[in-house]
N, CA, C and O atoms as a GROMACS GRO file, in nm:
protein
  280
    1UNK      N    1   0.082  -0.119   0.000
    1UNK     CA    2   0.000   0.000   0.000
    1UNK      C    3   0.087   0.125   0.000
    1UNK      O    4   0.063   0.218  -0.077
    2UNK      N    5   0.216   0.128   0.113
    2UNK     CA    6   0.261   0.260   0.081
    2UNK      C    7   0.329   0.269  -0.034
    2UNK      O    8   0.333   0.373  -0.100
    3UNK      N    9   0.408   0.122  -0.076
    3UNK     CA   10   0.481   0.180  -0.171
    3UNK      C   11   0.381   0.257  -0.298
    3UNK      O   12   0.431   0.354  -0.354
    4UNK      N   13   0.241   0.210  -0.340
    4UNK     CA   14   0.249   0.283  -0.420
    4UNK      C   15   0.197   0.439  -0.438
    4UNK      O   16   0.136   0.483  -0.535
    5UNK      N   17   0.229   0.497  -0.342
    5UNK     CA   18   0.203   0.632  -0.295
    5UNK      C   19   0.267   0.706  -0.406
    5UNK      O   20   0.344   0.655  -0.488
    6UNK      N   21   0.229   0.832  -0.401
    6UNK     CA   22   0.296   0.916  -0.525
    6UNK      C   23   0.404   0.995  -0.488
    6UNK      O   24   0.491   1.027  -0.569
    7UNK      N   25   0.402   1.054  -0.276
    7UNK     CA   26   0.452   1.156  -0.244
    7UNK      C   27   0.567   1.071  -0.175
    7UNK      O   28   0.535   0.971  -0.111
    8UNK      N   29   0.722   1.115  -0.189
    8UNK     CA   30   0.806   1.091  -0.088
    8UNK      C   31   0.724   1.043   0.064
    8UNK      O   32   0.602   1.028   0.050
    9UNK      N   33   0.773   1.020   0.194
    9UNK     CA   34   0.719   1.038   0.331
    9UNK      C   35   0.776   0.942   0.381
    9UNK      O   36   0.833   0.870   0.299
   10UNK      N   37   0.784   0.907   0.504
   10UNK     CA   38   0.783   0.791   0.642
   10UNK      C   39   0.706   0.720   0.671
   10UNK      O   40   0.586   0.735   0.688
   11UNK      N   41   0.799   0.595   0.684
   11UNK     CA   42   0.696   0.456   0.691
   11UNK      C   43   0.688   0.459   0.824
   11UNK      O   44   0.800   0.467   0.874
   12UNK      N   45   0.592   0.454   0.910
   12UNK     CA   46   0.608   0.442   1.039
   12UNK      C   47   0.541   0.309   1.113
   12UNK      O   48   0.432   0.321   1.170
   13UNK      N   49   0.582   0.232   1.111
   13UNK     CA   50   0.516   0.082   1.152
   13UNK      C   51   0.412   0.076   1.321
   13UNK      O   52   0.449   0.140   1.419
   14UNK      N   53   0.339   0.026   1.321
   14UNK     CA   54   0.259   0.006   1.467
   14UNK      C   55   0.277  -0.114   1.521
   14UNK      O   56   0.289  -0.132   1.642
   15UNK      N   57   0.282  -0.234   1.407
   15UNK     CA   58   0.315  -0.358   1.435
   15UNK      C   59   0.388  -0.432   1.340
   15UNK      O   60   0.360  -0.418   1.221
   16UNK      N   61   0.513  -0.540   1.389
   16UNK     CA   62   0.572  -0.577   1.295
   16UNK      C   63   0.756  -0.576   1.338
   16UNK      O   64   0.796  -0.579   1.455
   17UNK      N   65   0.815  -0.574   1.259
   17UNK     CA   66   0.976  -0.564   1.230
   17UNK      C   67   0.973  -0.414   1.133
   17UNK      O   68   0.971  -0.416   1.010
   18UNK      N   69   0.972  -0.316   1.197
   18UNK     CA   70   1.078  -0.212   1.162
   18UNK      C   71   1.195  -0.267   1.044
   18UNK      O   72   1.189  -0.256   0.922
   19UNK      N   73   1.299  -0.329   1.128
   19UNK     CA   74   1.432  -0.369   1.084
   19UNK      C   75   1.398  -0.503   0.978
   19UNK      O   76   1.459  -0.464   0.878
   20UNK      N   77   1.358  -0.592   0.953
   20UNK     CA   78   1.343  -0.655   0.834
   20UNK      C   79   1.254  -0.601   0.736
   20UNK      O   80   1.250  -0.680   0.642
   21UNK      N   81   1.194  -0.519   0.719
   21UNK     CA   82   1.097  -0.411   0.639
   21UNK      C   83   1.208  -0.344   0.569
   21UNK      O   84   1.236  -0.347   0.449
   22UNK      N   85   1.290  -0.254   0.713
   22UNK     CA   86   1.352  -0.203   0.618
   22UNK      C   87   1.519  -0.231   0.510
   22UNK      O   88   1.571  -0.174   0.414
   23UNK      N   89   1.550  -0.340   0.587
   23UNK     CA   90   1.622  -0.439   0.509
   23UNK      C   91   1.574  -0.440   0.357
   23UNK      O   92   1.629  -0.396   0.256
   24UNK      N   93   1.424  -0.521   0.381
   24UNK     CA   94   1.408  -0.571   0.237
   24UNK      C   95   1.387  -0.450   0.115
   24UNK      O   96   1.434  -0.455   0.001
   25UNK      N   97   1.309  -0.350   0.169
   25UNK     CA   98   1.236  -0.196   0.113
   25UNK      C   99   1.358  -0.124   0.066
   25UNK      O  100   1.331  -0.019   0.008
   26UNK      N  101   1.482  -0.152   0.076
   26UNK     CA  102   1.626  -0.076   0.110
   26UNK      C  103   1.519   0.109   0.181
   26UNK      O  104   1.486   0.195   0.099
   27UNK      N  105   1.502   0.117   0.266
   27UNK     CA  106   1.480   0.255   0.292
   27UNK      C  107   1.443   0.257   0.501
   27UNK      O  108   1.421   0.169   0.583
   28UNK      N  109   1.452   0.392   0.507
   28UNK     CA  110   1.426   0.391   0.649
   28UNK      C  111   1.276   0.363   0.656
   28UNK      O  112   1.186   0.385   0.574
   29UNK      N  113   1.274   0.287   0.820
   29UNK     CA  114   1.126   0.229   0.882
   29UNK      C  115   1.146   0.274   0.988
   29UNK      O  116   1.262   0.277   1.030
   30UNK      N  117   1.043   0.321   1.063
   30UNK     CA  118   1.046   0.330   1.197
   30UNK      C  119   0.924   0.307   1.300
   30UNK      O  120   0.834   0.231   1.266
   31UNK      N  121   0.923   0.341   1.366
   31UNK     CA  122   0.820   0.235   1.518
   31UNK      C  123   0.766   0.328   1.560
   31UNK      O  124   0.816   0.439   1.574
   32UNK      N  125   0.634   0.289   1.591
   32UNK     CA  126   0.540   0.355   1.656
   32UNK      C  127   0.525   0.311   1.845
   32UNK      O  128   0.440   0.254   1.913
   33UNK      N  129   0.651   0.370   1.871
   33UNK     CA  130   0.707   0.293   2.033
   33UNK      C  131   0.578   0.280   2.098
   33UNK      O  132   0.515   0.359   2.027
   34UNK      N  133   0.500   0.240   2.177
   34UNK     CA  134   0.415   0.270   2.297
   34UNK      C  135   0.334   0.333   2.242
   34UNK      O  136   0.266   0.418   2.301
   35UNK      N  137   0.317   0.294   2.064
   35UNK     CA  138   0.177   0.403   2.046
   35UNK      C  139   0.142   0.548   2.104
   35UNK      O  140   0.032   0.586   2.147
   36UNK      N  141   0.282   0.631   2.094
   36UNK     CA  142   0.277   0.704   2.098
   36UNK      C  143   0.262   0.852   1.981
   36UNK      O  144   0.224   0.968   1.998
   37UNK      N  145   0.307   0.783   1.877
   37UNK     CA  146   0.219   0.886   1.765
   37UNK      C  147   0.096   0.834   1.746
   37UNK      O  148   0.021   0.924   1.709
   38UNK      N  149   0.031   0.716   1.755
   38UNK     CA  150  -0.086   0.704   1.732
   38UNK      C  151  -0.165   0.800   1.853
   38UNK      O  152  -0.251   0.882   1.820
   39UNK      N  153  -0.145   0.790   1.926
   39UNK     CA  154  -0.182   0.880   2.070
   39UNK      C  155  -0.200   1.042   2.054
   39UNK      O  156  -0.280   1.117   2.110
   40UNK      N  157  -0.104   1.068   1.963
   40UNK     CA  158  -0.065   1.231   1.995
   40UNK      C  159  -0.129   1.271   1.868
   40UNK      O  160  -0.126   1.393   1.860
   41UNK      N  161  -0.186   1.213   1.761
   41UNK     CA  162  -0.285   1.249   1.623
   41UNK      C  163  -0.384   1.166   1.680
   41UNK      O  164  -0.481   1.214   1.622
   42UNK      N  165  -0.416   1.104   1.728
   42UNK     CA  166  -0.567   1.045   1.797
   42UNK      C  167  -0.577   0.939   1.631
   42UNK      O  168  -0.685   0.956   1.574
   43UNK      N  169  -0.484   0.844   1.560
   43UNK     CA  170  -0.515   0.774   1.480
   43UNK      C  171  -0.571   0.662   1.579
   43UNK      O  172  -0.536   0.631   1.693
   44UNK      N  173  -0.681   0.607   1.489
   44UNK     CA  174  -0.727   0.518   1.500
   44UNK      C  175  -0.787   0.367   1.402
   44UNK      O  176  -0.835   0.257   1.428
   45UNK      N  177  -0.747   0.448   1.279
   45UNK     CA  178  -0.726   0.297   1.206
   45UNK      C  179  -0.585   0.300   1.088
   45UNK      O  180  -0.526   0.395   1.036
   46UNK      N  181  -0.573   0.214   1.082
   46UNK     CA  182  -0.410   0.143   1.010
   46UNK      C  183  -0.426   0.090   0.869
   46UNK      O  184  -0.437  -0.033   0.865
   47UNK      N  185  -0.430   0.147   0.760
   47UNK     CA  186  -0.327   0.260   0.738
   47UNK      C  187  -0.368   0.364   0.728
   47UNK      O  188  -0.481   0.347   0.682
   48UNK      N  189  -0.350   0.484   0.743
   48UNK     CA  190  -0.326   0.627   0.702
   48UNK      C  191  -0.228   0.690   0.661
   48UNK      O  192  -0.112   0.651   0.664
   49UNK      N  193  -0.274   0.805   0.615
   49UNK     CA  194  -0.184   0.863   0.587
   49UNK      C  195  -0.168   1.060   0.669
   49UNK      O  196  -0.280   1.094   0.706
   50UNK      N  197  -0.103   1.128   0.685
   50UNK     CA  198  -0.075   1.278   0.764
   50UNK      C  199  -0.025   1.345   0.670
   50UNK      O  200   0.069   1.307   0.600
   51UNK      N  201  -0.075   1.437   0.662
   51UNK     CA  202   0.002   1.534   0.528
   51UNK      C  203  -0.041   1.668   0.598
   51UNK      O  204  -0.143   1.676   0.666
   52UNK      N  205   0.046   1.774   0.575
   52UNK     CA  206   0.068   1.917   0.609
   52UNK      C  207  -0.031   2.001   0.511
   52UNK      O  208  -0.012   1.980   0.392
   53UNK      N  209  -0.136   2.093   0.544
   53UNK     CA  210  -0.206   2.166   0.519
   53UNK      C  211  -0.211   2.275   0.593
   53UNK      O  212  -0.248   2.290   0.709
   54UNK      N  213  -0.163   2.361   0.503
   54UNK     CA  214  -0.126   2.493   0.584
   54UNK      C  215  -0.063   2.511   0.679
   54UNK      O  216   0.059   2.524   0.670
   55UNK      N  217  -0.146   2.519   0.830
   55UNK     CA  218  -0.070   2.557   0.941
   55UNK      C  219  -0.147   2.392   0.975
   55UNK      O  220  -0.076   2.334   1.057
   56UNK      N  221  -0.268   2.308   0.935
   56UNK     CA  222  -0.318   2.171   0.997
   56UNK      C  223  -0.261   2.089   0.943
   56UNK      O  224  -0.188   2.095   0.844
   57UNK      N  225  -0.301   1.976   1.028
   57UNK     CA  226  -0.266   1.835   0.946
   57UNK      C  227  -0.362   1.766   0.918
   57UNK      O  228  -0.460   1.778   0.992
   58UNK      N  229  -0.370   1.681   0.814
   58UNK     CA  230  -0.444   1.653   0.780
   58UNK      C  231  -0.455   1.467   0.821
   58UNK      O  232  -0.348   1.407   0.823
   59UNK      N  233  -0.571   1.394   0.849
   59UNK     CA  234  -0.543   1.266   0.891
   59UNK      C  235  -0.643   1.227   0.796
   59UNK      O  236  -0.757   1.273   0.796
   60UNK      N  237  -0.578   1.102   0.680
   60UNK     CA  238  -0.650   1.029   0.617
   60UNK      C  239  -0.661   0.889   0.623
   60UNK      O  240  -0.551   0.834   0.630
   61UNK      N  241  -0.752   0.819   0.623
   61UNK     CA  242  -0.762   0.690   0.657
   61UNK      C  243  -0.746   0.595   0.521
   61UNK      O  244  -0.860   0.580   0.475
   62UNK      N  245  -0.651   0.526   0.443
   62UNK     CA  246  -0.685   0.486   0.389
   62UNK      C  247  -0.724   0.340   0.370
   62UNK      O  248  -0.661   0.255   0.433
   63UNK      N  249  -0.832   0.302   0.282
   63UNK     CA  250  -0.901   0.173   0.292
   63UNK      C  251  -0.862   0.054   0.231
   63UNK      O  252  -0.847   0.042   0.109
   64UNK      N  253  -0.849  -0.015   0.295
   64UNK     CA  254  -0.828  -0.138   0.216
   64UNK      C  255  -0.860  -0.236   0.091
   64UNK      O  256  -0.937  -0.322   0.131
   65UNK      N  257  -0.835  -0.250  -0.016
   65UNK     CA  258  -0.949  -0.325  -0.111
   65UNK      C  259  -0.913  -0.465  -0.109
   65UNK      O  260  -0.803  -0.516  -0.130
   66UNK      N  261  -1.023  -0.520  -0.079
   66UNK     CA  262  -1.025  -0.670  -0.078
   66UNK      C  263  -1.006  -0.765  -0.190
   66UNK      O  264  -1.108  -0.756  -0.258
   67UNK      N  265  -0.943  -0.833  -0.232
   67UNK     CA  266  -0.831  -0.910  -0.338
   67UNK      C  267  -0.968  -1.008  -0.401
   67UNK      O  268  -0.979  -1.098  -0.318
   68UNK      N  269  -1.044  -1.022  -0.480
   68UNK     CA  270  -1.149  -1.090  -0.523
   68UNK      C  271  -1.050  -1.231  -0.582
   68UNK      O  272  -0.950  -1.218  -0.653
   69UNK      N  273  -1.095  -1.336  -0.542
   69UNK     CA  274  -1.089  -1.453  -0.628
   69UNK      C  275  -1.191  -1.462  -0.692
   69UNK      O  276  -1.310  -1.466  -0.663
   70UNK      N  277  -1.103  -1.466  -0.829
   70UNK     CA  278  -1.227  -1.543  -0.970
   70UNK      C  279  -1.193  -1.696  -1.008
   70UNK      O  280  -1.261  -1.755  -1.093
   0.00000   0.00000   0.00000
């Protein structure tokens, strides 16, 4: 999902390996320690995305699409 984003940004993981992510991705990953950025933007579902608007930020949720077998 993030990779196919359009904008540069930070992968910031909630759950998982950080460090084999970013092994394989060659790029920086980093941790959401103690759910503490989830805490301090009040996110509440996984994935989103935060982007800078003006002087706000903006919190988008994005959705998942479910993989149909035919």
């Amino acid at each position: 999902m993030a990779e196919v984003q359009a904008q540069e940004f930070l992968w910031i993981l909630v759950k998982g390996s950080p460090f084999e992510l970013e092994e394989k991705k060659e790029r920086p990953v980093y941790f959401d320690q103690g759910g503490a950025l989830s805490e301090k933007f009040g996110i509440r579902s996984i994935p989103c995305r935060i982007t800078q608007q003006g002087e706000k930020l903006l919190i988008e949720e994005i959705p998942l699409q479910k993989e149909l077998n035919h």
